[in-house]
N, C-alpha and C positions, 0 to 999 in steps of 0.2 A: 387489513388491506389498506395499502396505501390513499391519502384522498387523492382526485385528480384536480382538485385546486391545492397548490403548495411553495410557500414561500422558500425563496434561497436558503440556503445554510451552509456556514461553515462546514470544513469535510472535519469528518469525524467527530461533530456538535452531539450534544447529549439528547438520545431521541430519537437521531437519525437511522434509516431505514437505507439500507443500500442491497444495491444487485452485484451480484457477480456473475457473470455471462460465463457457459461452458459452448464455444463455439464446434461447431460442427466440423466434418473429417475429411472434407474438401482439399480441393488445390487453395496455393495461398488466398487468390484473388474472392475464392468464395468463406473463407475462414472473416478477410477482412470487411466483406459483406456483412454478412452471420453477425460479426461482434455490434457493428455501424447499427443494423437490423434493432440489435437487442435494447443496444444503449438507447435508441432511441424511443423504444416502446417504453422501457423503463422509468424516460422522463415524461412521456404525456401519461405515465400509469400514478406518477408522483414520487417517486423514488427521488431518496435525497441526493445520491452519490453510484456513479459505478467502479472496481474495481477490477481489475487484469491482471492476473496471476506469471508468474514469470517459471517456464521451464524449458528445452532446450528438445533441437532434433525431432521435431514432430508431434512430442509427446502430447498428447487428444487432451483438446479443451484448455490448452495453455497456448500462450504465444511467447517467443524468446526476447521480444521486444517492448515492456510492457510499457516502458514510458515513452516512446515512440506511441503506442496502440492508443496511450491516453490520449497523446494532442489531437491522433483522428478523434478522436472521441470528442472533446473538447471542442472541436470545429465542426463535429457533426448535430450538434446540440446547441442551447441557448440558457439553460441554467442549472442545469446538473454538476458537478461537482466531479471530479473522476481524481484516479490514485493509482499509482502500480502496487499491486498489494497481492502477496506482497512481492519485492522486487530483493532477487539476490546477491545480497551485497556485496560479497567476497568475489565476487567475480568481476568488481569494477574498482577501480580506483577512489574512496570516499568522498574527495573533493573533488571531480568530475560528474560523480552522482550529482551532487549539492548545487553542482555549478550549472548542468543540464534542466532540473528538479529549478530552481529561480528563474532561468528562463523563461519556462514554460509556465510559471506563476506572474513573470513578468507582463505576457500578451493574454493572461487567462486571471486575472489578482482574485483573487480568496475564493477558486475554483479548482486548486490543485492540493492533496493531501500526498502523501506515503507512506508506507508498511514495507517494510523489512525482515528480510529472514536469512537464516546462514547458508542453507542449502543443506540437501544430504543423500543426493543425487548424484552418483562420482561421474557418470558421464556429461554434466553440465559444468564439472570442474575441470576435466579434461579437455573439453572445448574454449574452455578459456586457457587455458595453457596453465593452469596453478591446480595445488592438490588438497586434500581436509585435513591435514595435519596443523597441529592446533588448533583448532575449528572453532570451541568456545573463547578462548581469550583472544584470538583473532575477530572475533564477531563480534565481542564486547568493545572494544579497541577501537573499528569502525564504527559501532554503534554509534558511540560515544562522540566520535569526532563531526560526523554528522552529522547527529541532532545540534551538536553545539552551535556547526552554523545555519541551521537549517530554522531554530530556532530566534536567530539574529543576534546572535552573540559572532559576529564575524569579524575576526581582525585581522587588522591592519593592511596587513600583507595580499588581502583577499579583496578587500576593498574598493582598490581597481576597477575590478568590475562590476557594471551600472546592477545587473541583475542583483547580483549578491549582496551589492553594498543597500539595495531594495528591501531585503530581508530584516533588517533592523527596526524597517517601519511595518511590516508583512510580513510575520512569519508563516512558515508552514508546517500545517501539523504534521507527526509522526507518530508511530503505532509500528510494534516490533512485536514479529509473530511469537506467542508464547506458549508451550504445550508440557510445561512443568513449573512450578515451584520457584526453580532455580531462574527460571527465564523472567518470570513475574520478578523477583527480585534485582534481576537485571537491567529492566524494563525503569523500575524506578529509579535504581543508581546512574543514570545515563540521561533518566529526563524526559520519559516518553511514553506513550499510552500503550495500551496491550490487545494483540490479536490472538482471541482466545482458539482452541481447535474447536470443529465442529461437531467432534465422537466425544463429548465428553458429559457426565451427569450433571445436575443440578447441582448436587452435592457437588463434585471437583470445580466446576465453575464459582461455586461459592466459594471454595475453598481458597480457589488462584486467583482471584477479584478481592480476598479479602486482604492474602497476602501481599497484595499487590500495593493495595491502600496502606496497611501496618508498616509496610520498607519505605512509606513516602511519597509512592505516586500519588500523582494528582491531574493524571493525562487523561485522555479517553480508554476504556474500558470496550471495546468492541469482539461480541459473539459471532461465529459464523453459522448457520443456521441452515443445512440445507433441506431443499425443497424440492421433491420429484412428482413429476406430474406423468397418470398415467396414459399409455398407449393406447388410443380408441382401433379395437380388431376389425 
């Protein structure tokens, strides 16, 4: 159980405890209730960090907006940490992502994390107007580009802007969702921590945590953990 006295932390610090909110099946306006609702219990319960999951068209318990959901979030709270986690990347342009993602680290400093994943939802690729084809070496590709600046490794060309060229002094964590082997391996060739699945044994977790570390990483290691609470009849 979380304490309800608890000092700040970096997002995705080692240790850290976060929520992820499954919002309710409302009209918009009580979904972004629901989320504002949750985040907010979560920081007087002592929860380090919340997290908003990115999926498209309705689909229950997600929002299509997740880094848009964090700045409410962000603004609805006073030391909680929040993340779009994870946010689909192929569906946006990587330096756009990067450039949004600094902003929002700009008015919010060492309050903003991210998590990354390819998608594999063909009607959220169809709304963006692009399709899965190539999916792995397209994912890695992006990956790759944005942690580099995301990390503050930002040149030149990108520098221009105040946000971005902030990142050199501030960077922001990242964490790329992994749910094999191959993605753990990915995860460290690119420079970035890992979002483990939540269906998986003790055993696989050790397995993908281990591999994770032997290819190099040296990110954050992050489990997802879910929790159902029952229905009083």
């Amino acid at each position: 159980m979380p304490s309800t006295v608890h000092l700040p932390t970096t997002p995705f610090a080692a240790g850290s405890i976060i929520y992820k909110p499954y919002v309710c099946d409302g009209d918009a306006a009580a979904r972004i209730d629901d989320l504002l609702s949750q985040a907010r219990a979560a920081e007087a319960a002592g929860f380090d960090g919340v997290c908003v999951s990115e999926h498209h068209l309705g689909f229950p318990g997600y929002f299509p907006n997740p880094l848009q959901a964090v700045s409410w979030i962000l603004d609805s709270t006073e030391r909680i940490w929040a993340a779009p986690a994870p946010l689909l990347l192929l569906l946006r342009p990587p330096a756009l992502v990067a450039e949004e993602l600094a902003w929002l680290a700009a008015r919010y400093p060492r309050r903003v994390g991210a998590a990354f994943a390819a998608g594999s939802i063909l009607a959220d690729f169809e709304l963006a107007g692009t399709d899965q084809q190539d999916l792995v070496a397209r994912f890695e590709n992006a990956l790759r580009a944005i942690c580099q600046i995301l990390s503050g490794d930002v040149a030149d060309d990108l520098a221009g802007d105040p946000a971005l060229r902030l990142l050199r002094e501030c960077p922001i964590p990242v964490v790329s969702a992994a749910s094999s082997l191959t993605a753990c391996r990915r995860a460290a060739r690119v420079g970035c921590g890992v979002l483990l699945e939540s269906n998986i044994t003790t055993d696989e977790v050790t397995r993908q945590a281990t591999t994770y570390r032997e290819s190099g990483g040296s990110g954050p290691i992050v489990l997802v953990h879910r929790v159902s609470t029952p229905i009083a009849s």
